[in-house]
N, C-alpha and C positions, 0 to 999 in steps of 0.2 A: 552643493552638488548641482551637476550641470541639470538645463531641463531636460534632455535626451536621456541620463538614468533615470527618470523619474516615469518615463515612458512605457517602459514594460511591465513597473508595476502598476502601471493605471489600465493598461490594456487588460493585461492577466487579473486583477484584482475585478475589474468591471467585468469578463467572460466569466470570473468565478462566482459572482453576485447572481448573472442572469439563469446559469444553469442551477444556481439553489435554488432561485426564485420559480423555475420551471418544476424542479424536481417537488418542491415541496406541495406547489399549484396543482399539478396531473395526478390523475388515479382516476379511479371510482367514481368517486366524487369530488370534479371540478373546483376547486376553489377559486375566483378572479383574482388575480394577481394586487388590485386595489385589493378587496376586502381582507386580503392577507393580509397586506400592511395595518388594514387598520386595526383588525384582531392582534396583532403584533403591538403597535403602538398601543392599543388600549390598556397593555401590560407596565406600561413605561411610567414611575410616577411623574405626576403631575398632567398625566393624561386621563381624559375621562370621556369617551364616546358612547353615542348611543348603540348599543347593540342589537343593528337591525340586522343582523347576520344569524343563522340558523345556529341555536345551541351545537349541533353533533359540529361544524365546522371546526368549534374550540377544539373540542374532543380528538375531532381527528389531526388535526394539528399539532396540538400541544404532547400526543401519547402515542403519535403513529408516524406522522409524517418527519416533522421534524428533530424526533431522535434517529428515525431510519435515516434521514438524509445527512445529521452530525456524523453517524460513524460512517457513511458512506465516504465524506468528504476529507475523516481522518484517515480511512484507509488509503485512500487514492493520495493525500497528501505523503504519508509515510511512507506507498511505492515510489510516488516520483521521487524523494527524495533521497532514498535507499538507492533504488536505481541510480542516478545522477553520481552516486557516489561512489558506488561499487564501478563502474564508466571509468572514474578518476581515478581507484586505488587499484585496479588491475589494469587500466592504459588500455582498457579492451573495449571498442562500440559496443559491443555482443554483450558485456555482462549486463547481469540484472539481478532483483536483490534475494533471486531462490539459487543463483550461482553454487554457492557452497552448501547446497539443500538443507535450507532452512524450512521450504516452505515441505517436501517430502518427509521431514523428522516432523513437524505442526501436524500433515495426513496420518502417518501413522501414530501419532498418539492419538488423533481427535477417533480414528477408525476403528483403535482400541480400546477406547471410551464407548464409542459405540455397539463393539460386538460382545465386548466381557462382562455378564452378569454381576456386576461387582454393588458394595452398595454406595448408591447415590445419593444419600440424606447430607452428607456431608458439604457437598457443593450446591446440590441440587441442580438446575438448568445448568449450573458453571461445568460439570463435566467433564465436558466435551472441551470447551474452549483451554480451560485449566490444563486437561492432557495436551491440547494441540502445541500450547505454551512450553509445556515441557518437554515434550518429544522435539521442539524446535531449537529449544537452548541446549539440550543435552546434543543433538546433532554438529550443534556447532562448537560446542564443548570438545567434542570428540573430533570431531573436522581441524581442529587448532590443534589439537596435543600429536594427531598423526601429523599435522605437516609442519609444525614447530621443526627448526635443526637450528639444535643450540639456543643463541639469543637471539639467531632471525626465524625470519616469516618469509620463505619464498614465495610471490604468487605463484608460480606456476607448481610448485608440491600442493597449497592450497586449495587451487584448481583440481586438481587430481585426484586429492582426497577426499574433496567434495562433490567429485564425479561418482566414487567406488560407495562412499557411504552413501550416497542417494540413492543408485542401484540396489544396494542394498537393502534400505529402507521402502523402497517402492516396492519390491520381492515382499516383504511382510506385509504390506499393505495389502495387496492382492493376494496373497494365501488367506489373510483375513476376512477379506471380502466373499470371497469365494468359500470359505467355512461359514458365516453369516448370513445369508438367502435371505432374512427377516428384515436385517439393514443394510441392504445393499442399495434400494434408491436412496434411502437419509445421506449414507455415506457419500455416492457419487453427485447428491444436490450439494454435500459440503464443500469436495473436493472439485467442484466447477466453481466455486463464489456461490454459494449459498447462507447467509447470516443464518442462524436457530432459533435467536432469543432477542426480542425486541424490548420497547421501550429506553428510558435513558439509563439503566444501569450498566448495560456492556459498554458505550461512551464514559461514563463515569471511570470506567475500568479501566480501560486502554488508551485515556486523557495523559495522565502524568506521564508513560512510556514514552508515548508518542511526543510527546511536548518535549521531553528530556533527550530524547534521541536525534530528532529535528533541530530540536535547538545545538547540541554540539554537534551535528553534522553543517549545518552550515553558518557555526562560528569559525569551521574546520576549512572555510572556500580557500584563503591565502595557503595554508597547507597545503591544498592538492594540487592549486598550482605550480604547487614546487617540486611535488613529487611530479609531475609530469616530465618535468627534466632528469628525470633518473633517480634511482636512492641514492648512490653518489654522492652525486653533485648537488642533492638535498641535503648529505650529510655534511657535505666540506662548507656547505652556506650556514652551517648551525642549526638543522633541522633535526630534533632526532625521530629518522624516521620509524625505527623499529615502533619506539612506543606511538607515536603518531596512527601507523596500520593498523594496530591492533586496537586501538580507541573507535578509530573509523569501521572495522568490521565490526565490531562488538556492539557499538552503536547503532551501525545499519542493519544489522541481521537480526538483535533484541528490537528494534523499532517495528522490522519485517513481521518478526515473529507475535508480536502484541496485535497488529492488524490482522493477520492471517487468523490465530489463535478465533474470532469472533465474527471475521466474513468470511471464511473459505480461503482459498487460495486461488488468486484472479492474475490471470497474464495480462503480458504486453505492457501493460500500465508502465511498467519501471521500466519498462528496454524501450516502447516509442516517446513517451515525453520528453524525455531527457535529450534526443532526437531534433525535435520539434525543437527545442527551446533551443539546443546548440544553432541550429540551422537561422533562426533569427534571430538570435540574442549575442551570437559568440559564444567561446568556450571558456570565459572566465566564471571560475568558481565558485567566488565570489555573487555572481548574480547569477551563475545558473542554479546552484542550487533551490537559492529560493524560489527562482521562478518553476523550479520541475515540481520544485510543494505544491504551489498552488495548481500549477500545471495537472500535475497529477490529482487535484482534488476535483479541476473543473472536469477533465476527461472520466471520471469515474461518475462524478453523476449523471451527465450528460447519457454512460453508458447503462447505469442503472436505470434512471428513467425509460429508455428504448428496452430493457429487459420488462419491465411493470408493464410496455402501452404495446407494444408489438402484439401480443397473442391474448392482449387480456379476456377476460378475469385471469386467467395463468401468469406466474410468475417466470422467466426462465430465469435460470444461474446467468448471474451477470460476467460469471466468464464467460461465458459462450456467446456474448455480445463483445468483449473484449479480443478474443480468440478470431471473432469471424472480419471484426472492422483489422484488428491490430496484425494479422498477419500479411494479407494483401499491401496495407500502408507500409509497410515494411521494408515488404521486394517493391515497392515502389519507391522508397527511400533510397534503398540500395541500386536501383535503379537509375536513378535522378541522382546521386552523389556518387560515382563511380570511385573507387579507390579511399572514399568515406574521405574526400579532400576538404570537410568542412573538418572535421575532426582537429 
């Protein structure tokens, strides 16, 4: 491979190194970026340093920092890549990966986890995310069978359906809410990007989805280049597109919903990286996918951290650091690429 592909993953790969390295370094309590590494390294066999570094450092490190900033970076990887995709299987700038209201079916489950006395010994902590999981697959469960006709998948029934069920499902969300007064801030901290349950077991959890989903989405890059020239003319090249769409949504909206299920539901992420990466990379699918993963991994912590430092000791929902940068960049984009001629 030429040196010029090898470019963007070293660009994107070195931005996503510096914003872990940031995210995991800030808080409360400072870490120097050196004594990270070496607390890190001390871990590594055949290393053995002196540990002149304050015990609580390990502590917070190894139980706080660095589980919060793995799922941080799987979330934001699984938007951008979701996003990038959904881009490709509906030929639309606009989509993103709550398009067919994944992330609205995830709210109203996680919301009715929240308000209905039910018993919790079962999951325990998991709850909440477990509901948000199901209400997101069942959503899209439901979103496929209304806009199924026959053996196709038309996006624009798709669209549609996934317009009406979302409406839908956000009308229960908010009758819920509003019958619940007791959790109605837990609620709206989830449904801005608010994570519940720390340490490394929700990563643990939502590792295999996300890996599984990521991974066939962008084994999928020559595919969507082909559907960009129409189903058609995918078909007559020997593509079959029907099963193709349905692997690609299935994929991107179970990847969506595995991420959303454990940090909330955080905008922007999947509609501007994908964006960003088109704008310097091109629009092959091939490399944009990957780079909207990493993309997407480095823009989310970058945005988490400004949630943690902005108003500290307060945490804000890190959508609302996504929300307030990703909307303006947007109409600036739209701005700056008039008729989306990078597209």
């Amino acid at each position: 491979m030429a040196t010029h592909h090898f470019r963007p993953y070293l660009i994107s790969l070195g931005l996503l190194l510096v914003a872990l390295v940031l995210s995991v370094a800030a808080g409360p309590v400072f870490i120097p970026p050196g004594t990270l590494l070496r607390i890190l390294a001390d871990q590594l066999p055949g290393f053995s340093l002196p540990a002149d570094w304050p015990k609580t450092f390990s502590t917070i490190l190894y139980q706080i920092r660095l589980p919060h900033a793995a799922l941080v970076l799987l979330t934001g990887a699984a938007l951008g890549g979701s996003g990038a995709a959904y881009q490709g299987l509906f030929r639309n700038p606009l989509a993103d990966p709550y398009l067919i209201g994944v992330a609205t079916g995830a709210g109203l489950g996680a919301v009715l986890a929240m308000s209905v006395e039910w018993p919790r010994s079962l999951f325990g902590l998991y709850t909440i995310p477990v509901a948000a999981f199901i209400g997101a697959s069942l959503t899209l469960l439901i979103v496929y069978s209304l806009a199924r006709v026959g053996n196709t998948l038309p996006t624009t029934t798709l669209i549609l359906a996934g317009v009406a069920v979302s409406a839908f499902a956000t009308s229960l969300t908010s009758l819920l809410m509003l019958r619940s007064n007791e959790e109605l801030r837990r609620a709206l901290g989830w449904l801005l990007g608010g994570s519940i349950i720390g340490g490394w077991a929700p990563v643990l959890a939502v590792l295999p989805y996300i890996t599984i989903g990521l991974g066939i989405l962008i084994a999928s890059g020559h595919a969507l280049n082909v559907l960009q020239f129409g189903e058609e003319q995918a078909q007559q090249i020997g593509l079959p597109a029907e099963r193709v769409k349905t692997l690609l949504l299935v994929s991107a909206s179970l990847t969506t919903a595995a991420a959303v299920a454990f940090s909330g539901i955080i905008g922007f992420i999947g509609l501007i990286v994908p964006h960003v990466v088109r704008m310097l990379w091109g629009s092959d699918y091939r490399l944009l996918l990957p780079l909207s993963v990493i993309g997407g991994a480095t823009a989310l912590l970058l945005a988490d951290l400004v949630a943690r430092l902005l108003l500290a000791p307060q945490v804000l929902p890190v959508g609302i650091v996504t929300a307030l940068v990703g909307a303006p960049f947007f109409l600036w984009v739209l701005r700056r690429a008039r008729n989306l001629a990078y597209w």
